[in-house]
Backbone as CSV, one residue per row, in Angstrom:
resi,resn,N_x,N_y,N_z,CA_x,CA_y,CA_z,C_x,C_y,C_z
1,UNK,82.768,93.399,16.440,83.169,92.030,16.146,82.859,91.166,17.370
2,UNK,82.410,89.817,17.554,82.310,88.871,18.357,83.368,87.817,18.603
3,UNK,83.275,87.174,19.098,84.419,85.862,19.900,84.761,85.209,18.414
4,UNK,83.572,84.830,17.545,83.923,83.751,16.534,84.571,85.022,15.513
5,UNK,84.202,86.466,14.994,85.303,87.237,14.672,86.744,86.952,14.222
6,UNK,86.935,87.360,16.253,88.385,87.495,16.407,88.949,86.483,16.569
7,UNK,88.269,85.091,16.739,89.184,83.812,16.438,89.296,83.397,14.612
8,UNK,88.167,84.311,14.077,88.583,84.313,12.775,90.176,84.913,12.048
9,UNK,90.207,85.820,12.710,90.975,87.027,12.897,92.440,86.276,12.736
10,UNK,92.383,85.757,13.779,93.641,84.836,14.557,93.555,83.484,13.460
11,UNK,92.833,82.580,12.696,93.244,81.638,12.042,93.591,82.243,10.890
12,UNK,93.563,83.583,10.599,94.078,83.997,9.146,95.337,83.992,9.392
13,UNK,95.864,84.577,10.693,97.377,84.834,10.970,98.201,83.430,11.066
14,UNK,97.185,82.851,11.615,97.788,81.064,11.242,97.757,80.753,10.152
15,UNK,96.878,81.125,9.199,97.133,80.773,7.917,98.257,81.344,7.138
16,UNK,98.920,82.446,7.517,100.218,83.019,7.187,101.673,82.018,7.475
17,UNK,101.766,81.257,8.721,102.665,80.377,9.179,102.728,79.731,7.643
18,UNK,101.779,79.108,7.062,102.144,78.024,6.153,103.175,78.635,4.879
19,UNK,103.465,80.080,4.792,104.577,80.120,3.724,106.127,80.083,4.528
20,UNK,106.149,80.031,5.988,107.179,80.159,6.781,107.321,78.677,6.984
21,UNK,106.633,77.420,7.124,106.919,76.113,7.377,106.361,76.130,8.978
22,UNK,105.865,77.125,9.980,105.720,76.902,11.004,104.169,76.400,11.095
23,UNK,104.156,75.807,12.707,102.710,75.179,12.336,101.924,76.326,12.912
24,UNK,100.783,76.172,12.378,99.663,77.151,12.211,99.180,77.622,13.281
25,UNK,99.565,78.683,14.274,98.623,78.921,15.305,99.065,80.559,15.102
26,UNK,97.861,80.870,15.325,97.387,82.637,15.578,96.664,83.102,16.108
27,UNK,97.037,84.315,16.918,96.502,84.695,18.328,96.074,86.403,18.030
28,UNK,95.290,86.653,18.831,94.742,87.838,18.647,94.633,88.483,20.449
29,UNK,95.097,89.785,20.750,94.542,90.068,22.102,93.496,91.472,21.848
30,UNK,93.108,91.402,22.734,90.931,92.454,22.684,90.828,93.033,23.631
31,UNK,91.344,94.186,23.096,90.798,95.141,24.881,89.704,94.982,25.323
32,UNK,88.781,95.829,26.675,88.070,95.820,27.009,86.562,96.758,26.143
33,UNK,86.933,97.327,25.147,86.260,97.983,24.161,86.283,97.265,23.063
34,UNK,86.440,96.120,22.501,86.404,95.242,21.798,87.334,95.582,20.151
35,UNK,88.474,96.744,20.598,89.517,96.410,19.554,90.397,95.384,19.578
36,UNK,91.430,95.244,18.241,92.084,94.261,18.302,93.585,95.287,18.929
37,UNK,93.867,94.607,19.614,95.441,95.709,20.340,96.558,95.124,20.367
38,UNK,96.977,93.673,19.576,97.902,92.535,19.306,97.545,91.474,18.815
39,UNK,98.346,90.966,17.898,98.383,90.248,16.898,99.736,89.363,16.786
40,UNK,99.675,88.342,16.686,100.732,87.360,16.310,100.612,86.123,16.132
41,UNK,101.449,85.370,15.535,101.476,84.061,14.779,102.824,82.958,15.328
42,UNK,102.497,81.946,14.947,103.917,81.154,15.470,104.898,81.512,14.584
43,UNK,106.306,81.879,14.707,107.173,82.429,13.757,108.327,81.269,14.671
44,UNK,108.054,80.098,15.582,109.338,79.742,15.583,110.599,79.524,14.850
45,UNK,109.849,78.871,13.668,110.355,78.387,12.072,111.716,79.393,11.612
46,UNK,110.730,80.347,11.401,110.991,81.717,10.887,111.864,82.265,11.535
47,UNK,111.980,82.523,12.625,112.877,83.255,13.318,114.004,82.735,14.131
48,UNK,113.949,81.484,14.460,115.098,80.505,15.150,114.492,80.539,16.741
49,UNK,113.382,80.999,17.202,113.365,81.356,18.313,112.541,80.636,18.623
50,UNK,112.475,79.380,19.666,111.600,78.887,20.266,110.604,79.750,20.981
51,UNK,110.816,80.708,21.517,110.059,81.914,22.437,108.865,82.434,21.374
52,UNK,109.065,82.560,20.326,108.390,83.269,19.351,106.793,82.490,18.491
53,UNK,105.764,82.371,20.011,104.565,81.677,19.466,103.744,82.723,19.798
54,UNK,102.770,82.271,18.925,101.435,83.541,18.615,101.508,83.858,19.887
55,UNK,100.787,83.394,21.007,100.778,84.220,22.454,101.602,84.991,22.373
56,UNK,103.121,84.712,22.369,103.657,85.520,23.184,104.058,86.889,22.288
57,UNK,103.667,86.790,21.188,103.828,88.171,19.860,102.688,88.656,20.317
58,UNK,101.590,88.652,20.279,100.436,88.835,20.414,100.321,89.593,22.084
59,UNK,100.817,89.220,22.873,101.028,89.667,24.482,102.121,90.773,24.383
60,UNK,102.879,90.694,23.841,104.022,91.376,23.634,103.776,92.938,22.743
61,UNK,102.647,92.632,21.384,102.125,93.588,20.705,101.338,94.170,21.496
62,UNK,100.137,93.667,22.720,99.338,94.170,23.227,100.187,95.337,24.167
63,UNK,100.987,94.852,25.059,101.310,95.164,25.902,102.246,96.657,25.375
64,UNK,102.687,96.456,23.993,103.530,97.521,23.509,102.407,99.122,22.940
65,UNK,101.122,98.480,22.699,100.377,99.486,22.235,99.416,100.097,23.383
66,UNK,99.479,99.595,24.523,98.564,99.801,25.625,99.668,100.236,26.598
67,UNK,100.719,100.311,26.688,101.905,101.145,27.783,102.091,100.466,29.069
68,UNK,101.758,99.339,28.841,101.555,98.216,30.232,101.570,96.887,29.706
69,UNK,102.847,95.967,31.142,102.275,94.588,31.090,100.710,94.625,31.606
70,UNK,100.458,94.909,31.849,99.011,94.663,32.387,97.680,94.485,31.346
71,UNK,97.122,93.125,31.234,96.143,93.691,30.535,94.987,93.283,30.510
72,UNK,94.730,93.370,31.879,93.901,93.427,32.588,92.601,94.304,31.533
73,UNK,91.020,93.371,31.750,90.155,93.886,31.005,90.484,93.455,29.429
74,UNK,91.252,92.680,29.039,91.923,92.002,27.791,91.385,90.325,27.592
75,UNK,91.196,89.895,26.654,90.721,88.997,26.075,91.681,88.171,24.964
76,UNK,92.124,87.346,25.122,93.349,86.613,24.137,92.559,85.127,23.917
77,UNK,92.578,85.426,22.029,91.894,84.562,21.272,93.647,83.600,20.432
78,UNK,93.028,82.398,20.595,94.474,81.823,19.356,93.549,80.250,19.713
79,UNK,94.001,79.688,18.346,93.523,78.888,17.840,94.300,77.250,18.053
80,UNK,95.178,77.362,19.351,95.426,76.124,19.903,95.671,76.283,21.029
81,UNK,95.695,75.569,22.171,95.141,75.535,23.790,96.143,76.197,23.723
82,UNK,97.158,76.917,25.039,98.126,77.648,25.192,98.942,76.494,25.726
83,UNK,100.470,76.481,25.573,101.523,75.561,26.325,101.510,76.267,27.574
84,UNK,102.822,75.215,28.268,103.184,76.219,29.277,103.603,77.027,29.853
85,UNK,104.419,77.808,28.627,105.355,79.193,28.573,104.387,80.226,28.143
86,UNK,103.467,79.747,27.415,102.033,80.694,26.862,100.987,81.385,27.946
87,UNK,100.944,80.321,28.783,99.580,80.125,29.748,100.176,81.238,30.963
88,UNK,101.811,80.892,31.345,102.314,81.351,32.488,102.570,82.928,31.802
89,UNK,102.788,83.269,30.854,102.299,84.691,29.915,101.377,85.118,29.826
90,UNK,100.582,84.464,29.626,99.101,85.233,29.969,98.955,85.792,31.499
91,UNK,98.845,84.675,32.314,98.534,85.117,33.849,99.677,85.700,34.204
92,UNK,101.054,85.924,33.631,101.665,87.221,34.366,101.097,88.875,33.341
93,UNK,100.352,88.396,32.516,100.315,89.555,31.860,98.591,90.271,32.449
94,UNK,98.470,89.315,33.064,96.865,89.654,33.844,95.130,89.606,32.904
95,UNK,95.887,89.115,31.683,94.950,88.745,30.568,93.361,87.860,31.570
96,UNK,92.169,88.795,31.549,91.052,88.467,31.990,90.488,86.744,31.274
97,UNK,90.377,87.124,29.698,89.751,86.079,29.310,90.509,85.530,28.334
98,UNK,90.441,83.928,27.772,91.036,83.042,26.779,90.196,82.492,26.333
99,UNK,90.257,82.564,25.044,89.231,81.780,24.227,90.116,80.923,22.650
100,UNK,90.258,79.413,23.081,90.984,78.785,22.470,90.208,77.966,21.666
101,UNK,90.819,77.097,20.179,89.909,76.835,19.369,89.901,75.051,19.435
102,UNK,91.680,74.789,18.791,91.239,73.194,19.132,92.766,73.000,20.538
103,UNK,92.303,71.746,21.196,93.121,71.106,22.478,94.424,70.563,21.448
104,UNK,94.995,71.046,22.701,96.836,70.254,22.660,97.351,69.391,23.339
105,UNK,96.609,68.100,22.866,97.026,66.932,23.702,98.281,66.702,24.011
106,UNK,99.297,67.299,23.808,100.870,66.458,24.079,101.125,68.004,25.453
107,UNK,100.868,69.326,24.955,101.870,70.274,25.618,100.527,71.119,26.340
108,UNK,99.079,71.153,26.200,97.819,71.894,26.181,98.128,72.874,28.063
109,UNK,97.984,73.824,28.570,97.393,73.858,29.812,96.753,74.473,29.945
110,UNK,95.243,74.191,29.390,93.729,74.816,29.563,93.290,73.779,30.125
111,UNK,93.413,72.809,30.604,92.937,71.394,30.669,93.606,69.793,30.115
112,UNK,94.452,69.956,28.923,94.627,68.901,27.541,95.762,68.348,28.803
113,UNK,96.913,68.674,29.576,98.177,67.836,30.031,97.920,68.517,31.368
114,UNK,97.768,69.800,31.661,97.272,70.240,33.074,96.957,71.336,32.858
115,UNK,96.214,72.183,34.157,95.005,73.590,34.034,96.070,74.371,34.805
116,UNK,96.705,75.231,34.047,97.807,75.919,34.945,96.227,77.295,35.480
117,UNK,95.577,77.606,35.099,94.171,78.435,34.933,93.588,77.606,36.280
118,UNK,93.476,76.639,36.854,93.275,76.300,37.841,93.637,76.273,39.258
119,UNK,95.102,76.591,39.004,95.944,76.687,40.208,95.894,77.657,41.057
120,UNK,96.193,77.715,42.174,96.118,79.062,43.046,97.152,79.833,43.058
121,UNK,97.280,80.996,41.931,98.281,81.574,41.678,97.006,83.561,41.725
122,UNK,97.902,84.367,42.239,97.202,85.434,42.671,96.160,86.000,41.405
123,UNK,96.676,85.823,40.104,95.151,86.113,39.447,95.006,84.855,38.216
124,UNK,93.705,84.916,37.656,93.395,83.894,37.350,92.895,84.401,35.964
125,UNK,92.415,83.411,35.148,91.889,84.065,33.814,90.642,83.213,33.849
126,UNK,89.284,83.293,32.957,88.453,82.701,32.572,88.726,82.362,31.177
127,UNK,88.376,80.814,31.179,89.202,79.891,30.070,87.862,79.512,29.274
128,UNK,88.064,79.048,27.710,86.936,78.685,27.669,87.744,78.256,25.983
129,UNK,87.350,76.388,25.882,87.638,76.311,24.698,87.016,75.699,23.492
130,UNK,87.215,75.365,22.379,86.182,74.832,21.548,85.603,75.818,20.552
131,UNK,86.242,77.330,20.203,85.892,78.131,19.747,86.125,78.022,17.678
132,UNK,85.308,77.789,17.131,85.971,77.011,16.058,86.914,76.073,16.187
133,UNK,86.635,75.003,16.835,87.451,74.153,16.883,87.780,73.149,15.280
134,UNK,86.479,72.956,14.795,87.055,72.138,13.395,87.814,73.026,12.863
135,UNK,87.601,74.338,12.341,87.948,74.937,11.435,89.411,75.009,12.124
136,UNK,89.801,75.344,12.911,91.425,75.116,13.744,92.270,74.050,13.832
137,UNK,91.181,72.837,14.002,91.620,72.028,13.851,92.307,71.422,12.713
138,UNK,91.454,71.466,11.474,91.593,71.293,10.197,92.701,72.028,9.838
139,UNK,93.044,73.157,9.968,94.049,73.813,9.319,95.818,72.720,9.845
140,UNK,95.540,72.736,11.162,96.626,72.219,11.730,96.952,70.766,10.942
141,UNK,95.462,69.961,10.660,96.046,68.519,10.385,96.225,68.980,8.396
142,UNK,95.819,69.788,7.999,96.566,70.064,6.967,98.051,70.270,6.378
143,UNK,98.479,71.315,7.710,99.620,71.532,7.871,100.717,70.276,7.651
144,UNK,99.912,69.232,8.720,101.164,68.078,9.066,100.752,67.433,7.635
145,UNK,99.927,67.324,7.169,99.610,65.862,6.351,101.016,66.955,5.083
146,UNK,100.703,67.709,4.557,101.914,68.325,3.732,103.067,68.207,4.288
147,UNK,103.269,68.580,5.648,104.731,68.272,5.873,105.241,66.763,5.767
148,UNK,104.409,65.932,5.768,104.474,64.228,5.841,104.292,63.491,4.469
149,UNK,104.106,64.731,3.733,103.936,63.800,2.316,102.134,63.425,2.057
150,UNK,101.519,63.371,3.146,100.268,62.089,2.906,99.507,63.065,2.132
C-alpha cells in the first residue's frame, strides 16, 4: 500500500464518526515495513472524552501492538492537521513521519496556528500535508453542512 492508501484507509474510519455525530477525522499509524499497526477515529462524541481523537487511538493502538511507546520508524496518516494534544503525542511517541490531508485553521500545529514540528524539542518528525486534501476536506464540510441544517 502507498501514502494515498493509507490516508484512504484513515478517511473510511472518518467516515465511521458520522453514525456517532463526531466530526470526521481518521488516523492510521505504519510501521517501518509498511503494515497498518493502529487505527482510530474521533470518538469524542461517543465516548464523553475529549482525549479520545483519531491520533491519540491510533498512537495508543500502535503503541499497544508493537510493546513500546516508541515508534520510532512509524508513519501516522489522519486526515486533519494534528491539534496540540495530537502533535505533542506524536513527538513524545517518536512517530518519524506525518502525513495529513486537509489544514486546521482554528487549532492546526503542522503549520495552520503554529509548527509545534518546528520547535527545538529533542526529536522531531517529518511533516508533510495536502495528502487528499479535497477528498478530506469534503467529508468534513459535509459533516457540518448536516449538522447545520444547510
Amino acid at each position: 500500500m502507498n501514502e494515498e492508501g493509507y490516508m484512504r484507509r484513515a478517511l473510511e474510519l472518518a467516515g465511521a464518526c458520522l453514525a456517532t455525530g463526531d466530526v470526521p477525522v481518521g488516523c492510521v499509524v505504519v510501521d517501518a515495513a509498511g503494515a497498518i499497526v493502529g487505527e482510530g477515529r474521533n470518538r469524542r462524541e461517543e465516548l464523553g472524552d475529549a482525549s479520545a481523537h483519531a491520533e491519540m487511538e491510533a498512537i495508543r493502538a500502535a503503541c499497544a501492538r508493537l510493546g513500546s511507546w516508541r515508534l520510532t520508524g512509524c508513519s501516522l496518516y489522519v486526515t486533519l492537521e494534528p491539534c496540540p494534544m495530537c502533535a505533542g503525542a506524536i513527538l513524545n511517541a517518536r512517530v518519524d513521519r506525518v502525513w495529513y490531508g486537509a489544514r486546521e485553521e482554528k487549532t492546526g500545529c503542522c503549520g495552520s496556528v503554529l509548527n509545534l514540528f518546528a520547535e527545538d524539542f529533542p526529536y522531531r518528525a517529518a511533516v508533510r500535508g495536502g495528502l487528499l486534501e479535497g477528498e478530506c476536506r469534503e467529508l468534513l464540510r459535509e459533516f457540518f453542512r448536516q449538522k447545520r441544517g444547510i
